[in-house]
C-alpha positions in Angstrom: -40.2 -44.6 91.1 -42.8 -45.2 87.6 -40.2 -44.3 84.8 -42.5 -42.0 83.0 -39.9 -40.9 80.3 -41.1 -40.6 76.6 -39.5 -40.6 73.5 -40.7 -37.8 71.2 -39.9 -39.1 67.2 -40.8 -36.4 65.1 -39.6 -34.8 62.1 -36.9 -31.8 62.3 -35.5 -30.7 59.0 -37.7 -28.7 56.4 -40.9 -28.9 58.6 -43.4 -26.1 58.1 -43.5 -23.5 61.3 -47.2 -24.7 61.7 -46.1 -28.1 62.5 -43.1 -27.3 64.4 -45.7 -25.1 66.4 -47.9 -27.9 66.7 -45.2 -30.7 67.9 -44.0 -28.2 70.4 -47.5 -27.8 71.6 -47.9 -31.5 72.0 -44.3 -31.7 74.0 -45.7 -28.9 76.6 -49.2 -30.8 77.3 -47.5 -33.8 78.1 -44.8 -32.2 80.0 -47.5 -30.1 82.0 -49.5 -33.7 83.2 -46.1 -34.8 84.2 -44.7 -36.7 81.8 -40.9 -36.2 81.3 -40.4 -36.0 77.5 -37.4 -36.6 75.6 -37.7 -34.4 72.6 -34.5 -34.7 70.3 -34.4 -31.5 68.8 -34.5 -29.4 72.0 -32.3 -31.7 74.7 -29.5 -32.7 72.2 -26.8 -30.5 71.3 -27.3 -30.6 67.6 -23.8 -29.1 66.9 -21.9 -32.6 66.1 -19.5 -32.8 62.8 -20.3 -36.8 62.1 -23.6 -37.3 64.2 -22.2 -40.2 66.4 -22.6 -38.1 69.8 -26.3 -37.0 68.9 -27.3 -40.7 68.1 -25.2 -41.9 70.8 -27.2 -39.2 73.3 -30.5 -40.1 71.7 -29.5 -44.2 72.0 -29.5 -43.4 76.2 -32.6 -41.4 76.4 -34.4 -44.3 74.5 -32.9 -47.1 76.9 -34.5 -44.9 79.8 -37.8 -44.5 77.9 -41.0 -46.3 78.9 -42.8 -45.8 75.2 -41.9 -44.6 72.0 -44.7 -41.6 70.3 -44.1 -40.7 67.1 -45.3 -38.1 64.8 -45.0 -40.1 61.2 -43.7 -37.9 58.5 -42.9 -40.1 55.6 -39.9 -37.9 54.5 -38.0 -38.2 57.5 -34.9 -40.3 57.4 -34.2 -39.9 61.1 -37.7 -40.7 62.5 -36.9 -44.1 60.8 -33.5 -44.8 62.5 -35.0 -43.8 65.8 -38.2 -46.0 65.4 -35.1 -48.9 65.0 -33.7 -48.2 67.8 -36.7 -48.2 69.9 -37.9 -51.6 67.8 -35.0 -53.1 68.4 -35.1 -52.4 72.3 -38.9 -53.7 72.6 -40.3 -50.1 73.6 -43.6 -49.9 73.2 -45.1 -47.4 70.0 -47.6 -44.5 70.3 -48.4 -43.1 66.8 -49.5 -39.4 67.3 -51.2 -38.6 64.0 -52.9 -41.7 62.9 -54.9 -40.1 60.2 -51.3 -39.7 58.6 -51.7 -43.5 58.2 -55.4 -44.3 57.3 -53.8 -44.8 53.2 -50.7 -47.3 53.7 -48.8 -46.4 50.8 -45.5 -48.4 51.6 -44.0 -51.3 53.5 -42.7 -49.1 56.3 -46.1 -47.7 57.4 -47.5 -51.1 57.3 -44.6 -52.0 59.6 -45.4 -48.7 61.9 -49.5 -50.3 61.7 -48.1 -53.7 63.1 -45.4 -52.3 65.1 -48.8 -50.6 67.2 -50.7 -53.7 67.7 -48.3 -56.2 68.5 -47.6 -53.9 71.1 -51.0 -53.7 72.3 -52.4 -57.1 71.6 -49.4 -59.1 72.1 -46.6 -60.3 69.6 -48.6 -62.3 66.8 -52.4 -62.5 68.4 -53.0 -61.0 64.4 -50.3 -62.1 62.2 -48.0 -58.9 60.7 -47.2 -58.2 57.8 -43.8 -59.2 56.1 -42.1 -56.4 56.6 -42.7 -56.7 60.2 -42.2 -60.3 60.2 -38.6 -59.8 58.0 -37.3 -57.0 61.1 -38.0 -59.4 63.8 -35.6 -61.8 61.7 -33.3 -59.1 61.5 -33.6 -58.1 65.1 -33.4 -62.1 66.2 -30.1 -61.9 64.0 -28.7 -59.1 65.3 -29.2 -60.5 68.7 -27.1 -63.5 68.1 -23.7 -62.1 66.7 -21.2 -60.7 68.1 -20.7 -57.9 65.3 -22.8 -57.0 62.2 -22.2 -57.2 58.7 -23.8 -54.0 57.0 -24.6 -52.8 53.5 -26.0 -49.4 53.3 -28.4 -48.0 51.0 -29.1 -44.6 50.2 -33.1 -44.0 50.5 -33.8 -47.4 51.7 -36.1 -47.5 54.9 -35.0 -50.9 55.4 -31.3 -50.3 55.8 -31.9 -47.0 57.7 -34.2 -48.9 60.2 -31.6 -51.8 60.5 -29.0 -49.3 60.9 -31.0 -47.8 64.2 -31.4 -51.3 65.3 -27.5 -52.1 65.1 -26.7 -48.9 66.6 -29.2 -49.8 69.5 -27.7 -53.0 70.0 -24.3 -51.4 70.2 -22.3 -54.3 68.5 -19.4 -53.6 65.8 -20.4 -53.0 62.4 -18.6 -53.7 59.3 -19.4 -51.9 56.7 -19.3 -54.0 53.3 -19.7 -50.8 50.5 -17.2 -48.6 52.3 -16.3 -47.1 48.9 -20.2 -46.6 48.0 -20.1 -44.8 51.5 -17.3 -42.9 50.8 -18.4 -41.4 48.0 -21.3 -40.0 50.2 -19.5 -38.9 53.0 -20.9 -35.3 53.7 -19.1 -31.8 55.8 -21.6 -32.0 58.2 -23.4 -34.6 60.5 -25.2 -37.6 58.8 -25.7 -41.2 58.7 -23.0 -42.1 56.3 -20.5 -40.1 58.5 -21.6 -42.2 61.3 -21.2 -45.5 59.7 -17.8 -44.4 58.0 -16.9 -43.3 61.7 -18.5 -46.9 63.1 -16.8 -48.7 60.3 -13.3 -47.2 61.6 -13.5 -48.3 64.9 -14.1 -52.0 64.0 -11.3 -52.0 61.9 -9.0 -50.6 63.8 -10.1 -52.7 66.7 -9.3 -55.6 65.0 -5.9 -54.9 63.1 
């Protein structure tokens, strides 16, 4: 059977109800020509203390997914992890609102810009850009150890994006700035509570 499953990246906290409204809208017209379509905020149980179970749920839905759409908002911090994860597993990228990118303001929508045509004209027909270039090092790298060293950065799209790539590849991670972390460490779900929960099970591992 064609594996016809998509993997919906959108934006989830703060959005206006026009755009939540819209996204939805998109979701049913696919799912109406057929197209299964994971969509994070409505098939994951978002009630998780640290996180780790929603990325690990999202983390099997994007190993089953044929392509990766997204819907680029350049405030969301998960949209970044999850366009790791589906960078680091080779999934091919679908960018939904393309007029969002027509004025390249940063490195990580260049990266998005490459991320598209290397997928449809072939890995390095037109040569990236570095910051494409510099996560296909870090991708190749992650590859080849058996765990991964990690320094997190608050705000950084670069460490986020890593992170999703790590988690994807589901080696251990040591974090290096576990006090930085700690200091961050939130009462409900977010990225630093999945790292500080990550971080723990390495160690403990190997004690």
């Amino acid at each position: 059977m064609k594996n016809n499953l998509e993997y919906f990246i959108c934006p989830v906290r703060g959005i206006t109800d026009e755009l939540k409204n819209k996204i939805e809208s998109i979701v049913r017209e696919r799912e109406a020509q057929g197209v299964r379509v994971h969509f994070p905020p409505r098939d994951v149980d978002q009630n998780d203390p640290t996180g780790l179970r929603i990325c690990s749920d999202h983390r099997a839905a994007m190993c089953n997914a044929f392509e990766v759409d997204i819907w680029h908002d350049p405030t969301s911090q998960g949209s970044v992890f999850d366009t790791g994860m589906g960078f680091y597993a080779k999934k091919p990228l679908k960018i939904l609102n393309g007029e969002s990118l027509e004025k390249i303001t940063n490195d990580y929508e260049h990266f998005l810009i490459d991320y598209l045509i290397q997928g449809i004209l072939g890995e390095h027909v037109i040569k990236p850009s570095a910051a494409y270039l510099k996560m296909e090092d870090q991708r190749e790298h992650i590859r080849q150890v058996s765990s991964v060293e990690y320094f997190w950065k608050p705000n950084d799209w670069e460490a986020l994006f890593i992170f999703g790539m790590i988690f994807m590849s589901e080696k251990p991670i040591l974090l290096l700035n576990r006090e930085d972390v700690e200091k961050q460490r939130t009462p409900h779900k977010s990225y630093q509570n999945v790292l500080l929960t990550l971080d723990d099970m390495y160690r403990n591992k190997v004690q």
